[in-house]
C-alpha positions as CSV (number, residue, x, y, z in Angstrom):
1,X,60.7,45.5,300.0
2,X,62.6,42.2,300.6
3,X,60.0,41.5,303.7
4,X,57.0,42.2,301.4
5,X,58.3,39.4,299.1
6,X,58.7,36.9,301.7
7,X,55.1,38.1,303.4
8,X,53.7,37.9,299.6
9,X,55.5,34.1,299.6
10,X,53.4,33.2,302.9
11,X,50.0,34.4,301.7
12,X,50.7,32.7,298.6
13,X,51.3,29.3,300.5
14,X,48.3,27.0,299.0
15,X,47.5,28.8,296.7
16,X,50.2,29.8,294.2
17,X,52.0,26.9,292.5
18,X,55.6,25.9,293.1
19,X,56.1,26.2,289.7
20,X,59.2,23.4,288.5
21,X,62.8,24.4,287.3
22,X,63.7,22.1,284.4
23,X,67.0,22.1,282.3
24,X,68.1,20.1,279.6
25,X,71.4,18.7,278.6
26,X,71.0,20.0,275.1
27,X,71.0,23.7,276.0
28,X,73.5,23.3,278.5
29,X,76.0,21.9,275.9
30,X,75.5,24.2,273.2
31,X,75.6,27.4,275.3
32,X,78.2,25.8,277.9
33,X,76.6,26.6,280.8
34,X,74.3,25.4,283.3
35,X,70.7,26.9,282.2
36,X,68.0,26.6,284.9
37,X,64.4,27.3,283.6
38,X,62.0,28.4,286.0
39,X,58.4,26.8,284.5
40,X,55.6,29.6,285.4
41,X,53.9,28.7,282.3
42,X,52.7,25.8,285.1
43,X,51.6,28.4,287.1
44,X,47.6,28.9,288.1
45,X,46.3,30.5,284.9
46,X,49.5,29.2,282.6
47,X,51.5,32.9,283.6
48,X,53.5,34.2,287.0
49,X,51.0,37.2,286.7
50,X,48.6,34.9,289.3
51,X,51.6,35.9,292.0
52,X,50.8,39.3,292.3
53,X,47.2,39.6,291.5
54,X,46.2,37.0,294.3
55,X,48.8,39.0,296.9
56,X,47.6,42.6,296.0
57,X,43.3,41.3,296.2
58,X,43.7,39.1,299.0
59,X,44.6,42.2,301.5
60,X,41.4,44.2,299.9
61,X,39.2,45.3,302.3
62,X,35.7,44.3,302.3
63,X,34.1,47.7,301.5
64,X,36.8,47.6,299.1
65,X,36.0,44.0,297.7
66,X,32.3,44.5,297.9
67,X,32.6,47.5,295.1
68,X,34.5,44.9,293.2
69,X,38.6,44.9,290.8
70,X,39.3,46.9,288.0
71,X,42.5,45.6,285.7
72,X,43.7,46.7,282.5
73,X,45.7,43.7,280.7
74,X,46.3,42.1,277.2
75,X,46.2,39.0,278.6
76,X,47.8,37.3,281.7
77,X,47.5,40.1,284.2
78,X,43.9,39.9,283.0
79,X,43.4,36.0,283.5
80,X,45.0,36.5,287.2
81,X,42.9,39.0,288.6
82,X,39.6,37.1,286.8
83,X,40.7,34.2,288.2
84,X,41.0,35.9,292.0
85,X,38.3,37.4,291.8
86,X,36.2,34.4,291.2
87,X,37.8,32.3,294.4
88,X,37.5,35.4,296.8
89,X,34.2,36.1,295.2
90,X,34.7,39.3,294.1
91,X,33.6,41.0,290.9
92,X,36.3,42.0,288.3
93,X,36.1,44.5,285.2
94,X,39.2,44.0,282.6
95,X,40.3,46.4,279.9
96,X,41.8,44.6,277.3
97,X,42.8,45.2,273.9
98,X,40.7,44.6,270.4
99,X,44.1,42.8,269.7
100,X,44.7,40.3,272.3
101,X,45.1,36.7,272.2
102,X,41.8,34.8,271.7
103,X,42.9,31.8,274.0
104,X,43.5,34.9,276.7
105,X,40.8,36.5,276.5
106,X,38.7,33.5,276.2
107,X,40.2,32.4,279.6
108,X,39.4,35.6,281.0
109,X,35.5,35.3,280.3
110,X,36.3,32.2,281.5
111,X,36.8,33.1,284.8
112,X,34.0,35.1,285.3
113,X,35.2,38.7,284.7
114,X,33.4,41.2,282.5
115,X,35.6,42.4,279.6
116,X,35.5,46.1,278.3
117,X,37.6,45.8,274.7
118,X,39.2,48.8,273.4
119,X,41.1,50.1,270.4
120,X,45.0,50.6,271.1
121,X,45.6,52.8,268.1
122,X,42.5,54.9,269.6
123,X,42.8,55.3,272.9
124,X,44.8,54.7,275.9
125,X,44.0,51.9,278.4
126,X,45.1,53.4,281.3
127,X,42.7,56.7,280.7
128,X,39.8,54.0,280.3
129,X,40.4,52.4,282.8
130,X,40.7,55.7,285.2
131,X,37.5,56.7,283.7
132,X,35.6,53.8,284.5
133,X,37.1,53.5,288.0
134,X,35.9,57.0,288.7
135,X,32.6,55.8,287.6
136,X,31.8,53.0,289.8
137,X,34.2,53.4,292.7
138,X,36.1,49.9,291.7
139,X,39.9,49.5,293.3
140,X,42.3,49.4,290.3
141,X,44.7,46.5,290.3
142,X,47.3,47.7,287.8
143,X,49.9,44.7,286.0
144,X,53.0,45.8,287.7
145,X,52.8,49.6,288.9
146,X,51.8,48.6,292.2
147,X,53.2,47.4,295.5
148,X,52.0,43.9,295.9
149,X,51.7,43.3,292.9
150,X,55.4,43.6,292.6
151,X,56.4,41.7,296.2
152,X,53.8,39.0,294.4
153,X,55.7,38.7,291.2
154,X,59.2,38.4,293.7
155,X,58.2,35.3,295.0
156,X,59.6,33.9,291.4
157,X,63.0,34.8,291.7
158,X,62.7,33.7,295.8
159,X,61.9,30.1,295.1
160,X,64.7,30.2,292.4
161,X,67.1,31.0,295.0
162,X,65.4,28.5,298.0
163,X,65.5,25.2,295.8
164,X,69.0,26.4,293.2
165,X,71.3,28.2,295.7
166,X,73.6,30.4,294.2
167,X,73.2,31.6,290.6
168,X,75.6,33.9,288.4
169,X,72.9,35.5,286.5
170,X,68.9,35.8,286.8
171,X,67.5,36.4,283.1
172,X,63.9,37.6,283.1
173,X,61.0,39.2,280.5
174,X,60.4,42.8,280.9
175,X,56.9,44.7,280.0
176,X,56.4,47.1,283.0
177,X,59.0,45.4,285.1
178,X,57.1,44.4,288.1
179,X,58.8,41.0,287.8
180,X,62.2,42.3,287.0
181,X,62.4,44.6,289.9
182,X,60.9,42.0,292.3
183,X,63.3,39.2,291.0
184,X,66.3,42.0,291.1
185,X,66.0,43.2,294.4
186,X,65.4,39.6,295.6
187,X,68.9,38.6,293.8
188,X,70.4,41.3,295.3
189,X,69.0,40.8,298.4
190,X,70.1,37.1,299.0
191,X,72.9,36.8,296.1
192,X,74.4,40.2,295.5
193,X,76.8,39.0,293.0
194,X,74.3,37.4,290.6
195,X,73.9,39.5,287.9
196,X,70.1,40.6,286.9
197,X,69.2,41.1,283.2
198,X,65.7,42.2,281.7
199,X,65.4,40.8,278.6
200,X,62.6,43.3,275.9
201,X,61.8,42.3,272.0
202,X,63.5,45.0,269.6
203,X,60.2,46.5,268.9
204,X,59.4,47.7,272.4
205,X,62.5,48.8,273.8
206,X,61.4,51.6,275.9
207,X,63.1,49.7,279.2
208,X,66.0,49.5,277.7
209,X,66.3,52.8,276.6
210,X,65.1,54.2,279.5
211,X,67.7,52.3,281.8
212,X,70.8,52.7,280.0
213,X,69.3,57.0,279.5
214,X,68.5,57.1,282.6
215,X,65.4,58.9,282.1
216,X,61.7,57.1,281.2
217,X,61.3,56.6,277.6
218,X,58.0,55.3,275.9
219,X,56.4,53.3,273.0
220,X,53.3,53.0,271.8
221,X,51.7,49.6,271.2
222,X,55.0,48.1,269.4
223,X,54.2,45.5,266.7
224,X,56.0,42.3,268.2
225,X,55.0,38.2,268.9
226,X,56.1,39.1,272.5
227,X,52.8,40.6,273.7
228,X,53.1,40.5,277.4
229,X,55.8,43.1,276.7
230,X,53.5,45.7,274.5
231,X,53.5,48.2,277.9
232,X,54.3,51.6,276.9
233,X,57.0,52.0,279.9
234,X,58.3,50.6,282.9
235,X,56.2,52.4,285.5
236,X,56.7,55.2,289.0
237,X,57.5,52.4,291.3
238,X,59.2,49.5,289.0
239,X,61.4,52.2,287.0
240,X,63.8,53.1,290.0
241,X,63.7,49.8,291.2
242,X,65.3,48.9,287.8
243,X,67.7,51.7,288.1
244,X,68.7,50.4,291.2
245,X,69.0,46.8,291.0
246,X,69.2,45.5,287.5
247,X,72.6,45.2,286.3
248,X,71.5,45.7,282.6
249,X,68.9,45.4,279.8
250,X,69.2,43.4,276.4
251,X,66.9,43.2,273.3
252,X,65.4,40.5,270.9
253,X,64.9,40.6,267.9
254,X,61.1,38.9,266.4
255,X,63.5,35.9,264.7
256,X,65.2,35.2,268.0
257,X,61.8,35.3,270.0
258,X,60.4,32.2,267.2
259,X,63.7,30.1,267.6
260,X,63.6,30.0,271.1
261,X,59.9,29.3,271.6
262,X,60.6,26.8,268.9
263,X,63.5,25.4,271.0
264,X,61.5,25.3,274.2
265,X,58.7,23.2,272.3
266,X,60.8,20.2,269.8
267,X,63.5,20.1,272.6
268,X,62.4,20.7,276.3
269,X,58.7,19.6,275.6
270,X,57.2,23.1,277.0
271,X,54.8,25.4,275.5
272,X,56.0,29.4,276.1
273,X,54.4,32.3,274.3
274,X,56.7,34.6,272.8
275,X,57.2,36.6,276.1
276,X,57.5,33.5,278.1
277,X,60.9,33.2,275.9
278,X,62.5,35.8,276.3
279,X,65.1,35.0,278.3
280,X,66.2,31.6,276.5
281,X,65.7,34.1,272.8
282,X,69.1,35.9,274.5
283,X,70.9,33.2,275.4
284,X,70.4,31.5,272.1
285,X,71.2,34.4,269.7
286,X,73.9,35.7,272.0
287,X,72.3,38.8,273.3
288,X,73.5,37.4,276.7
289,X,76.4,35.3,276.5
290,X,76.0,32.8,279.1
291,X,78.5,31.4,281.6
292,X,78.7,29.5,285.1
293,X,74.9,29.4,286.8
294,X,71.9,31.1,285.0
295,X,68.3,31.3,286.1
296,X,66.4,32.2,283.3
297,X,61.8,32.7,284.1
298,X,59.7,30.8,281.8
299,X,56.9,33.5,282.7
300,X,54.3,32.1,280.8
301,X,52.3,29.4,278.4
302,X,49.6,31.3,277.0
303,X,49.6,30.7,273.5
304,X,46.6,30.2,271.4
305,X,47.1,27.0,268.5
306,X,47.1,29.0,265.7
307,X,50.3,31.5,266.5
308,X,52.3,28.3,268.1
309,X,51.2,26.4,264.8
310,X,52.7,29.5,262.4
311,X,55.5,29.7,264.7
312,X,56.9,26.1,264.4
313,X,56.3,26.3,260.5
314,X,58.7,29.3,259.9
């Protein structure tokens, strides 16, 4: 998988950003340690989720691009694909949720895709989206259950590693855990002794459960700010990736996820959503008690005015 990643990083030459690594003395002093931020929230479509979209379409065939992408996504994953499909020319269809952020979904129309909405409390967006697949013969390109979608979302945790060096830990956001297990078996490719965490809000802690059971738990459509981390479970090919190369799993709770998107904005000048956060929401309220060198992924800036507006008034 390691060669996939650094094939992904060469077909994403040009056209992915190098997305920054910022720190700031501030953090660094009141967690004593050296915090590195990784900035995909600069990334093509404000989220990391243009990594994998661009590396699993680009390598469509034409018969296959000509029938046109199907994506189910509250949000990034959906921008990503939408945004592909327009410089490829291909046509996309996106399943998203009646409950997704405006600014996202917005974008997404943006982009040129055509968006099917549907009711999370009614139906299941992976049993749409099989439907509608079957129906017009479209190639499903899912958020993180899929090959290059994963080697795509590794090419994070690579450039960490190129432009830092060594690290003692890699912190990152976990939904489905396509960039978890990409960034993990990167660390543990070039770095095996830098410790890999996914970081999940309290309200959907199926990864957690499910790596510390051992067995694949699920939730359904958990009520938290961090909405790139509503998936219902890690999935077939990120779960045993997990398993095999994350070294643990810690939770958030909703308080944590508005102090350190708070933190990120009045202190470090950067605008995260919720899931973007994360990583810094552990380090901050001591889920992950930091020490030596820690990489922590900004994943994303997709936050619409009115939820960053309620969030720094709390």
């Amino acid at each position: 998988m390691f060669q996939q990643i650094q094939a992904a990083q060469r077909r994403l030459a040009g056209q992915a950003n190098v997305t920054p690594i910022l720190s700031s003395r501030t953090l660094n002093q009141r967690l004593g340690a050296e915090i590195f931020c990784k900035c995909e929230n600069f990334q093509r479509v404000g989220a990391f989720k243009f990594r994998g979209a661009f590396n699993a379409i680009s390598q469509l065939s034409p018969s296959q691009r000509a029938k046109g992408v199907l994506a189910f996504s509250s949000g990034n994953h959906a921008q990503a694909v939408a945004l592909v499909g327009r410089m490829l020319a291909i046509e996309t269809t996106i399943v998203m949720p009646n409950d997704a952020p405006k600014t996202k979904r917005a974008a997404t129309e943006g982009y040129g895709a055509r968006v099917i909405e549907y009711d999370p409390e009614a139906t299941s967006r992976a049993r749409l989206a099989s439907s509608l697949q079957e129906e017009n013969g479209y190639t499903l390109i899912p958020p993180f259950d899929h090959e290059e979608v994963i080697a795509g979302q590794g090419t994070v945790a690579l450039e960490m590693f190129e432009e830092l060096g060594q690290l003692d830990m890699l912190l990152t956001p976990c939904g489905g855990g396509g960039l978890l297990s990409g960034s993990a078996i990167v660390a543990k490719t070039v770095a095996p002794a830098c410790e890999v965490i996914g970081i999940e809000p309290e309200a959907g802690d199926d990864a957690t459960r499910s790596f510390y059971l051992g067995r694949l738990q699920t939730v359904h459509n958990p009520r938290t700010l961090a909405d790139g981390a509503r998936t219902p479970s890690l999935g077939e090919l990120t779960f045993p990736r997990v398993l095999e190369y994350v070294d643990g799993m810690k939770t958030v709770s909703e308080e944590a996820i508005v102090e350190a998107v708070k933190f990120l904005f009045e202190r470090m000048k950067l605008v995260v959503e919720p899931t973007g956060a994360l990583g810094i929401a552990a380090l901050l309220s001591g889920a992950v008690p930091a020490a030596g060198r820690v990489g922590v992924v900004l994943t994303g800036g997709n936050i619409d005015g009115e939820t960053l507006t309620a969030i720094l008034r709390r």
